[in-house]
Structure formats: C-alpha cells, structure tokens
C-alpha positions in Angstrom: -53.3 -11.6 -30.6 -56.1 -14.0 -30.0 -57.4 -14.6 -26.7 -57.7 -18.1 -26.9 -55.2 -20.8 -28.3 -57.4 -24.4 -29.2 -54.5 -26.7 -29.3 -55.7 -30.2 -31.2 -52.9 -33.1 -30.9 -53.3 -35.5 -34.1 -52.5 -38.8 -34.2 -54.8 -41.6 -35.9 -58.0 -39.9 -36.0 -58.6 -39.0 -39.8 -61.8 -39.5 -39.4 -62.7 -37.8 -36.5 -61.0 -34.8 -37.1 -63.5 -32.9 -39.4 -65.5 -33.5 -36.8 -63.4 -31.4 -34.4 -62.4 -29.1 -36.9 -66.1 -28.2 -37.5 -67.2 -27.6 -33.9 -64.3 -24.8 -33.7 -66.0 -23.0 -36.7 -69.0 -22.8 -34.7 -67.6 -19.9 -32.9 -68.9 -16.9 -34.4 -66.3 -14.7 -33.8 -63.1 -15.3 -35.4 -60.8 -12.9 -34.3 -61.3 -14.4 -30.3 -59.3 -17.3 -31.3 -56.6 -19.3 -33.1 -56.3 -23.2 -34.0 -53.2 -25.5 -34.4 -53.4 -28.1 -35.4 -50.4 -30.6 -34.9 -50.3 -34.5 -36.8 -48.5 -36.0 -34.5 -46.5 -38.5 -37.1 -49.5 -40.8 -38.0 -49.5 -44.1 -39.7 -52.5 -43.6 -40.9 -52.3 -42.2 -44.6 -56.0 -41.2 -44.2 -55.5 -39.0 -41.1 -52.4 -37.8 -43.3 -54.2 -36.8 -46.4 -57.0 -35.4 -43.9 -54.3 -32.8 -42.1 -53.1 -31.9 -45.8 -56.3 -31.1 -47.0 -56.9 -28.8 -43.7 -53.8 -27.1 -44.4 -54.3 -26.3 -48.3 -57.2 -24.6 -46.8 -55.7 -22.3 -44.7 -55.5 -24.2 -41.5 -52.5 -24.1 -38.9 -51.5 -27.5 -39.4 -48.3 -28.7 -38.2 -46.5 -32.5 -39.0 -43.5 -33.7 -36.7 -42.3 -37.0 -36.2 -44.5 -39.2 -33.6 -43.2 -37.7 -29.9 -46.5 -38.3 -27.6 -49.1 -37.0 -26.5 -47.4 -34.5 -23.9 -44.5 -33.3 -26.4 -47.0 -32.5 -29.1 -49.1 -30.4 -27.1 -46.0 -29.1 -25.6 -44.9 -28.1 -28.9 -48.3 -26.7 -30.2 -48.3 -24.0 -27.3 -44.9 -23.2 -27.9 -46.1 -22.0 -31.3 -49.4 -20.1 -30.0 -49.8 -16.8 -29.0 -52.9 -16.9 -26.9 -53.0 -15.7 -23.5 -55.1 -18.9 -22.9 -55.0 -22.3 -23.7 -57.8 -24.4 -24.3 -56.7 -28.7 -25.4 -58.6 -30.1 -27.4 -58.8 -33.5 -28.5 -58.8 -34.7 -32.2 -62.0 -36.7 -31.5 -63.8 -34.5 -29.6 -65.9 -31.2 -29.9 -66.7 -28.1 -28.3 -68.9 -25.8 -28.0 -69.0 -22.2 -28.5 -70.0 -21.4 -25.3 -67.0 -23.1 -23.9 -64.7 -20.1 -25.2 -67.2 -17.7 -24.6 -67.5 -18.1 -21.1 -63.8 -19.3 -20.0 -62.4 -15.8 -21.7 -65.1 -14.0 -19.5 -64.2 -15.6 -16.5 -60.7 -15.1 -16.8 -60.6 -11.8 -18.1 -62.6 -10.9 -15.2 -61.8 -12.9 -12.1 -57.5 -12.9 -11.5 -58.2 -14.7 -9.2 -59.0 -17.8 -11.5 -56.5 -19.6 -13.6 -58.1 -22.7 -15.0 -61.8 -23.6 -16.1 -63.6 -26.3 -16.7 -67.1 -28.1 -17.2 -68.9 -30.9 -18.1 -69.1 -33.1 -21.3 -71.9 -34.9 -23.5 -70.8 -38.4 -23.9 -70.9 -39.7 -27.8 -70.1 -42.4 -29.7 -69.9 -45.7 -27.7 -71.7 -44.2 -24.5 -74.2 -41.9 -23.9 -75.2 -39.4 -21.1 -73.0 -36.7 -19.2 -69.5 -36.7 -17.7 -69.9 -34.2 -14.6 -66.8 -33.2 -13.4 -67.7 -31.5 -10.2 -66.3 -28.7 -7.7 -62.9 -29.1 -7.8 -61.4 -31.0 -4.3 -58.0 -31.3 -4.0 -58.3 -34.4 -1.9 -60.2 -35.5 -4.5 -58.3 -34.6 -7.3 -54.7 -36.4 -5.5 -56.6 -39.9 -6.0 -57.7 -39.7 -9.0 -57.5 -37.5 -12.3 -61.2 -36.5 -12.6 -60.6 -33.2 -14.3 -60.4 -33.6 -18.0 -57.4 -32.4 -20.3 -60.2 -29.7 -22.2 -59.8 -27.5 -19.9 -59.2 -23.2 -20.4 -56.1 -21.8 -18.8 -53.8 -18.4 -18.6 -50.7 -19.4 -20.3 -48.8 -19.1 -17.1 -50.2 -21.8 -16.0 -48.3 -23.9 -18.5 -44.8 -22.1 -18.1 -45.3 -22.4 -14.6 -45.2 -26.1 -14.5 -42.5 -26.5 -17.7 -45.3 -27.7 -19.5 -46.9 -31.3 -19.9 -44.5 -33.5 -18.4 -43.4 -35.6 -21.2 -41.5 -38.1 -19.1 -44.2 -40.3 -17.1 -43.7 -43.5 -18.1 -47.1 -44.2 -20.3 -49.0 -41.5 -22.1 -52.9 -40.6 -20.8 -52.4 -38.7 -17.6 -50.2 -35.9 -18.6 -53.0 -33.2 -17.5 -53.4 -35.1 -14.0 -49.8 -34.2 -13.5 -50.7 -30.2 -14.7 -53.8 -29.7 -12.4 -52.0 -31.5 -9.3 -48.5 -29.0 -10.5 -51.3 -26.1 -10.8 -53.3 -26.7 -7.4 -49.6 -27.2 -5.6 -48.4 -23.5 -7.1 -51.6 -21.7 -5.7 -53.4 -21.5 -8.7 -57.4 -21.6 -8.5 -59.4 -23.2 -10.6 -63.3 -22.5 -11.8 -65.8 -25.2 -12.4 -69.0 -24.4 -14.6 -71.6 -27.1 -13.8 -72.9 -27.4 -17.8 -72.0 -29.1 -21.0 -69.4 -27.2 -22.4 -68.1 -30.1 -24.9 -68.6 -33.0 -26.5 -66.2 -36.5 -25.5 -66.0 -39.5 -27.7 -66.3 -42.9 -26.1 -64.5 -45.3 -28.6 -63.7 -48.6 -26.8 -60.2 -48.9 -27.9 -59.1 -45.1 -26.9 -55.8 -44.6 -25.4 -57.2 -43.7 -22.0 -59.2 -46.9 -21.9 -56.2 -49.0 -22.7 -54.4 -47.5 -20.3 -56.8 -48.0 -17.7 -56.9 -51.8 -18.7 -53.9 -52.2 -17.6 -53.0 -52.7 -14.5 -48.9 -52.2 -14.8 -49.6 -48.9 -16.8 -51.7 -47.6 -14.4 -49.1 -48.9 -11.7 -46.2 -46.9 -13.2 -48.1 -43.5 -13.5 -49.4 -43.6 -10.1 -46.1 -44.5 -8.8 -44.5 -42.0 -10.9 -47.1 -39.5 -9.5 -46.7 -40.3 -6.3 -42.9 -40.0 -6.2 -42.7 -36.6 -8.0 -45.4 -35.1 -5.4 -44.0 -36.9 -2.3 -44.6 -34.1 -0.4 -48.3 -33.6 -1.0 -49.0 -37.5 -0.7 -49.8 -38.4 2.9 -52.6 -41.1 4.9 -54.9 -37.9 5.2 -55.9 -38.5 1.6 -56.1 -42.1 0.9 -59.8 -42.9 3.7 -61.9 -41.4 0.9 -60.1 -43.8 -1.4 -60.4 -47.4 0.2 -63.7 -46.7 0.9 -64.8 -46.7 -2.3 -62.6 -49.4 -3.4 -64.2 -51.3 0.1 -67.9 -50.4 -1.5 -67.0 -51.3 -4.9 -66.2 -54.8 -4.2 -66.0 -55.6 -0.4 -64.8 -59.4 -0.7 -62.2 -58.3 -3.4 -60.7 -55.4 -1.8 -60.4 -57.9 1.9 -58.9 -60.6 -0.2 -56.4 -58.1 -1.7 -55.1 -57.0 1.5 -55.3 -60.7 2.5 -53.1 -61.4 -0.4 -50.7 -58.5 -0.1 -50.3 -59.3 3.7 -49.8 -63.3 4.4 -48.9 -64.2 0.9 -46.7 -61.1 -0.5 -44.5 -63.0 -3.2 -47.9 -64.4 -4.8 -49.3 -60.5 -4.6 -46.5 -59.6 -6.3 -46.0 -62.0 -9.0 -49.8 -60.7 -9.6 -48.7 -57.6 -10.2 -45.9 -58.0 -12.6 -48.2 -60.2 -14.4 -50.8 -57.3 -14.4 -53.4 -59.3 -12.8 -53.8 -56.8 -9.9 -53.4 -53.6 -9.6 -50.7 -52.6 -7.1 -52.1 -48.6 -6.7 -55.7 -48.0 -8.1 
C-alpha cells in the first residue's frame, strides 16, 4: 500500500500534462507513492492521445465521461489506496519534497490532518503564492488554501468527499477545508515552495472569478450550507479590505444597495456587481 495517493483530474490540458506527469517521477522513491490519473472526457483529441500514450506505458490512467471537477476527483480516490491524498492539478507540478515532508508530518504528528505550502507561480505570472498560517476567520471569507494540499483519507470520507453539487466548478476544496476545520480537524502550514502553479489567463478559476453571478452562487451556496458557522464576527476583516481596495467604490455600493435597491439588483443579475465578494 502506498503512502501517498497523487490524484491528477484531466480535462483539456494535453499539453500540460507531461509536464505534470514528469515532476511526479522526480520522487526518488517509488514505492512511497501511487498516481491516477483520470481524463475527465476531453474534447480535445490531443489531451486524448496524450492520456493513451501514458497508459500504454504503464500509467494508471482512467477515461469517464466529462462529470466535473469534484466528481472526478471524487472518483479518482475512490479508486486509491493511499492513506493520504495529495490533488494535483493536470497543469501544475510538484516537488519532491512536497511528499517527503507531508508523509513525515503526518506519520508523526496525529494531531495533524491536512498540509499545505506555498507555490512558484509559472507561466503567465511570476513570483510566489504564500498561503500563510491557516485562520479560520480567514479562511470563512475567502478560499486562500489551495486544492494541492496532503491529507489522511479520513479527511475525505469525513466530509462525503468533494461536494459535487455547488452550483459552478472552482471552489470544491474551499467547501473541504471549511467541512475539515468545522469537524475538528487541524491543519499544518510549511512556509516554502512545495509546488509549482500555472498562471494561464483563461483557467477555470480565473473565469470563475470574472464573473460576478458565478462567484455570487458559490458564496451563497457556501454560505447557506455553513449557516451556522457564518456570523457578523467574521465579515470586519472583510469590508475593510474591500473599504481599502477601493474606498469610493465600496461607499457607492452600499449607496446603491441602500437608496436605489432595484437598480443594485438589476446590477447583479446582469453580473455587473458582485452581490457577495
């Protein structure tokens, strides 16, 4: 049994995932680890011929019909037998040191359940993503904990999985580490690059976050399926960034949303403003 399942969700990205692919062979030792690889129905005949070619050479490599992000990792851990789980995206990398250290950490602190670290930026952008200390207040607001992230496999079955029924695909780890931090279970940040991220300008989390009615229906759908946890002693941290961001916006906003309601939400529906974030 390996210790650690790499779980890469397909979809598209022919010509990234060698890439990928390649940084997992990195790790030196072989036995610590298994990969699955899961084409997530593409319509791209070059990512197809790409997966076939990985799996004439041995490579777990999975095709199902196109079911989304969430479902497809879903499915992918349902055929894994680590006791960890480590997502990995099919245009990203990581780096050895990434499996090294998350099975040391959680085969020697119980206490911990998730890891995480930083990421080199590539492709479009350059520089770091720093994650930072995880904060729950923090983390309610806003998903800043990215979906490559190490966990026990109880962890997963805890929370039924990804939840595969938000209403637009992006955020489905959000929804994990909010499930995660509400059960009790603690997570471990390593301040160091431990992969690599891919800034492509027309990724599905940058799409999503360009629209303002997508971003609406998550956060909604969030809030509504945490109720409990969502309260005014988590929001000051929020505004005030907003306010600092763009003072004269955010006060014409509330302007807006308070004397002239049906023009804020025509706005919305329109996806001119955002009615959340």
């Amino acid at each position: 049994m390996p210790a650690v399942s790499i779980i890469v969700p397909c979809y598209n990205h022919g010509k990234y995932i060698m890439d990928t692919v390649n940084s997992v062979e990195q790790i030196k030792d072989k036995d610590l680890y298994e990969l699955i690889i899961i084409n997530d129905g593409s319509t791209d005949e070059f990512t197809n011929q790409q997966c076939r070619e990985l799996q004439a050479k041995g490579y777990n490599v999975v095709f199902q019909q196109n079911q989304g992000l969430a479902r497809t990792r879903n499915n992918a851990i349902k055929l894994s037998t680590g006791k960890y789980i480590l997502p990995l995206d099919s245009d990203n990398k990581i780096r050895p040191e990434y499996v090294y250290k998350g099975i040391e950490i959680l085969d020697s602190r119980k206490d911990i359940s998730i890891v995480y670290g930083n990421a080199a930026y590539f492709g479009d952008q350059q520089g770091e993503m720093k994650q930072g200390p995880y904060n729950l207040q923090k983390l309610l607001l806003h998903n800043y904990i990215d979906a490559c992230a190490m966990y026990r496999r109880e962890v997963w079955e805890a929370n039924g999985g990804y939840d595969s029924n938000m209403a637009y695909a992006g955020i489905e780890d959000w929804d994990l580490w909010l499930g995660s931090s509400f059960k009790g279970y603690k997570f471990c940040y390593l301040d160091e690059i431990l992969f690599d991220y891919r800034v492509l300008h027309n990724s599905m989390i940058r799409q999503l976050h360009a629209s303002k009615i997508k971003s609406d229906a998550n956060v909604a759908y969030m809030i509504a399926k945490h109720k409990e946890y969502y309260g005014p002693q988590f929001i000051d941290e929020d505004i005030m960034a907003k306010f600092s961001t763009s003072p004269l916006g955010f006060i014409g906003k509330l302007l807006l949303k308070k004397y002239f309601p049906a023009k804020f939400e025509k706005m919305v529906k329109e996806g001119k403003l955002r009615k959340y974030i």
